[in-house]
C-alpha positions, 0 to 999 in steps of 0.5 A: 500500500502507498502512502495515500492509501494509508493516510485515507486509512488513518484519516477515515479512523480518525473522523470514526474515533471523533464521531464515536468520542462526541457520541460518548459511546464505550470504549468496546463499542468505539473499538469494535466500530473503528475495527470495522473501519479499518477492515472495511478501508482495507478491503475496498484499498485492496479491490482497488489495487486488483482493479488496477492490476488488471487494467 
């Protein structure tokens, strides 16, 4: 992965972990919500990197 592709990451957790801090949510339900981020970017950043193998 580029150095864009992780800054999105990181830049998209963030945002979640601000939303999810403002909301005064838990910390379980904050952490379960920023590994369902990580996991989501990550596998719409790797569909993008095959698509771009192919083309």
């Amino acid at each position: 992965m580029g150095m864009k592709n992780l800054a999105q990451i990181v830049l998209v957790t963030v945002v979640q972990f601000i939303a999810c801090y403002l909301a005064e949510w838990g910390v379980a339900e904050t952490g379960i919500i920023l590994l369902f981020v990580l996991l989501w970017q990550g596998l719409f950043i790797w569909l993008f990197i095959q698509i771009r193998k192919k083309n």
